[in-house]
N, C-alpha and C positions, 0 to 999 in steps of 0.2 A: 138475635143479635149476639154476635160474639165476642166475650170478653176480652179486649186487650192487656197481657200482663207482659212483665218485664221479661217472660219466657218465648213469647211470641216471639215468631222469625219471619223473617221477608219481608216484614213491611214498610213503606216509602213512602213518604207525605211533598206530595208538591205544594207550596202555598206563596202569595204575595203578602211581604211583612206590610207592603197600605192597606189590606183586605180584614172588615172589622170581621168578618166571617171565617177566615181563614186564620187569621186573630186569635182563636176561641181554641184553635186544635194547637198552634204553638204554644201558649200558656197551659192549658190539659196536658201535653207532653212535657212539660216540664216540669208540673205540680207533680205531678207520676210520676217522674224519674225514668221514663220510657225512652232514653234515650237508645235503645233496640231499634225506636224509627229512626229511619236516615229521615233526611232532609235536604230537599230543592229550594232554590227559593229564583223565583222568577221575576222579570221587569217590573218594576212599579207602575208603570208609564203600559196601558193599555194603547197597543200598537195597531194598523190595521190590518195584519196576520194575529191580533186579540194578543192571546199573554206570549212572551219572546223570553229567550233563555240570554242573557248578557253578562257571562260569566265574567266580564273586566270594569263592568262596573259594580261600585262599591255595595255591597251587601249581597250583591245576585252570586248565582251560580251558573254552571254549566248544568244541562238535566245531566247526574252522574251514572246512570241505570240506561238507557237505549242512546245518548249523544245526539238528541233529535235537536233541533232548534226552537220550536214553537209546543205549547202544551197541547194545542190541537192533533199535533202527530203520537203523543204519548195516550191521550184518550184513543186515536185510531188502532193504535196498538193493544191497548189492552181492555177494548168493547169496539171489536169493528163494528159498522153500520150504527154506531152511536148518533145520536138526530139533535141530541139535547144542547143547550148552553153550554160553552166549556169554561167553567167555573173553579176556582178554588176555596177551599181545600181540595186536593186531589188524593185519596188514600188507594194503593193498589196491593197486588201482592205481587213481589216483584218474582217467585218461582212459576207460581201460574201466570203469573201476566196476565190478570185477568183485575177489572177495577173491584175494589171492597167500599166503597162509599166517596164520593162525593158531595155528601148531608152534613153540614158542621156541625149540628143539634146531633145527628148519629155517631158521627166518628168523636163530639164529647163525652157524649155517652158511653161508646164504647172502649175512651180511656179511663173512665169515670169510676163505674160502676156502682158506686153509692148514690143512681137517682132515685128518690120516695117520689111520694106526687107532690108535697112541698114545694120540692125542688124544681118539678116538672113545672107547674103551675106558675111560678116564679119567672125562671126562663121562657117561657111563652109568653108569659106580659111583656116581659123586658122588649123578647125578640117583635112581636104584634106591633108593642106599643112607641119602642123608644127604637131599638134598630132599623125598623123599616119606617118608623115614625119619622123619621129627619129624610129618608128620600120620597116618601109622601109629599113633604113640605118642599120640599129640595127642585121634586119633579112634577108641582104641581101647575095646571094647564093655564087655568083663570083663577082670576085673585078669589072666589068663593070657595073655591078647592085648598089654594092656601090656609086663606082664615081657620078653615075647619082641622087641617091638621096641623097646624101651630095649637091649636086651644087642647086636641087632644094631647099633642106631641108635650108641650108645658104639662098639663092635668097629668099626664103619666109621670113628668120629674117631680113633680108635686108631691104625687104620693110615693116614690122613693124616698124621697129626703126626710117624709116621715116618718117612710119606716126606719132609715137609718138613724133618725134621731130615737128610737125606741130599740137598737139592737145594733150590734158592731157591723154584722153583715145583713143581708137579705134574707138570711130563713135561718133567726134565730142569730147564736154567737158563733158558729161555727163557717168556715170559709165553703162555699159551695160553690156547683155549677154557674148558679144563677150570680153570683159576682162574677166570673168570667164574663159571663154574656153582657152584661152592663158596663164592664169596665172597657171592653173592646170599643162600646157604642161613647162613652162619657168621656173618654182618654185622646180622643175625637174629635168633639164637641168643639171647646174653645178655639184651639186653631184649623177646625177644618168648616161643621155644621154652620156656625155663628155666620157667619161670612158667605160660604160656597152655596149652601143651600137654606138660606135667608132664615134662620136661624135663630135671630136676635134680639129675641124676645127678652133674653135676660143670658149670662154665662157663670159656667158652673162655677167659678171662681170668685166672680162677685156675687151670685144670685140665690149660693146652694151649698150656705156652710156643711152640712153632716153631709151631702154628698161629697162636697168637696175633700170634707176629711177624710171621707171612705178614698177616694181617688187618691189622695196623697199617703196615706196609710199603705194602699197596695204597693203601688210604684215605690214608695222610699224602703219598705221592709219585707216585703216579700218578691223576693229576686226573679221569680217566673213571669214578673206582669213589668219589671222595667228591662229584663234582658232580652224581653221578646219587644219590647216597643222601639220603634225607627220612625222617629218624628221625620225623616225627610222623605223617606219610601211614603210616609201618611202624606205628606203633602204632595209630593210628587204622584201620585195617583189621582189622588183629588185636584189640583191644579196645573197638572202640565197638560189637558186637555180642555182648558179653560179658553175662551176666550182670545186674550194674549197669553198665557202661560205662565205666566210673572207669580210666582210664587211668595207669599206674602211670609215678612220676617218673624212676624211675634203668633201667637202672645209671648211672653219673656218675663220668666222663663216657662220651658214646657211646661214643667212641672212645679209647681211652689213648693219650699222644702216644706217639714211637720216642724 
């Protein structure tokens, strides 16, 4: 895996600012100061052409690198006969035209470069427990499926909140990976999980002081985790394929000040 620095050339990150996944490589590129990646940013609203380029509405772009309309045609470009999900983040190179990752755990890593196994260990719970943990519960079939990943899905914010009450961050006092990967999934939470994917069991705001403080800590003081946050791209992802579509107003506000 190879190291991203501020010297690297050519490379182009596609991503959806509602995508807690894609989430993780915006705030990485920004803690790094990697701004050598350009940057797409695609529909929030999953189309059925999947992700769509709608450069006139607010926050999107045009794809700036091939002028294609859909992400599906940027993957056909740079890995023809591709079979897979077309997903973001999207990392290419844009000289070879050829893709460098599609992994958000990879392409953090490879702006990262300071993972230990701490760190590794950390992010794999988060991502296990609490990331995939809410579409677990979200997408689950019968209520016994439910019950079962509500109990883990809490039991995992459970013991975050204890660790945060024993240390500033996740691995120790030092800001890592593994804050990323959780702050993507908890920044979420209250207006999206609680509600869309039944969730509500308790929210971070009322139910999870030292998490909550970790969440307002990032967002109010470190500029890479509220200038990469688009509370309505979030909603809009999550609920304009709802249902009726009706995008709910609160919580209020996003974010609670420190």
């Amino acid at each position: 895996m190879k190291q991203i620095t501020r010297q690297t050339k050519n490379l182009h990150l596609y991503v959806s600012r509602g995508c807690p996944f894609a989430h993780r490589a915006l705030i990485m590129r920004q803690l790094h100061n990697l701004d050598n990646i350009t940057v797409d940013v695609v529909d929030p609203v999953l189309r059925d052409k999947g992700w769509v380029f709608s450069p006139s509405k607010e926050g999107c772009t045009k794809d700036s690198v091939y002028g294609f309309d859909t992400l599906r045609q940027v993957y056909e470009k740079v890995d023809p006969g591709y079979s897979g999900s077309i997903t973001v983040p999207l990392l290419i190179d844009t000289q070879t035209n050829k893709l460098v990752s599609n992994e958000s755990a990879q392409i953090a890593e490879m702006m990262d470069g300071t993972f230990d196994d701490k760190v590794r260990t950390s992010t794999e719970f988060v991502h296990k427990n609490i990331t995939m943990g809410v579409y677990k519960a979200g997408f689950a079939k019968d209520q016994t499926s439910y019950n079962e990943a509500i109990q883990e899905l809490f039991s995992a914010l459970n013991k975050v909140e204890k660790d945060l009450k024993e240390s500033q961050y996740l691995v120790g006092d030092s800001l890592t990976a593994a804050d990323v990967f959780l702050y993507t999934s908890i920044v979420r939470f209250d207006p999206v999980y609680v509600q869309r994917f039944k969730c509500n069991v308790g929210m971070v705001r009322y139910n999870f002081a030292w998490l909550h403080l970790w969440l307002r800590h990032l967002y109010w003081q470190v500029s890479a985790f509220r200038d990469t946050t688009d509370f309505s791209h979030i909603k809009q992802l999550y609920y304009d394929k709802s249902d009726d579509s009706i995008i709910p107003a609160g919580p209020v506000p996003d974010i609670e000040e420190l």
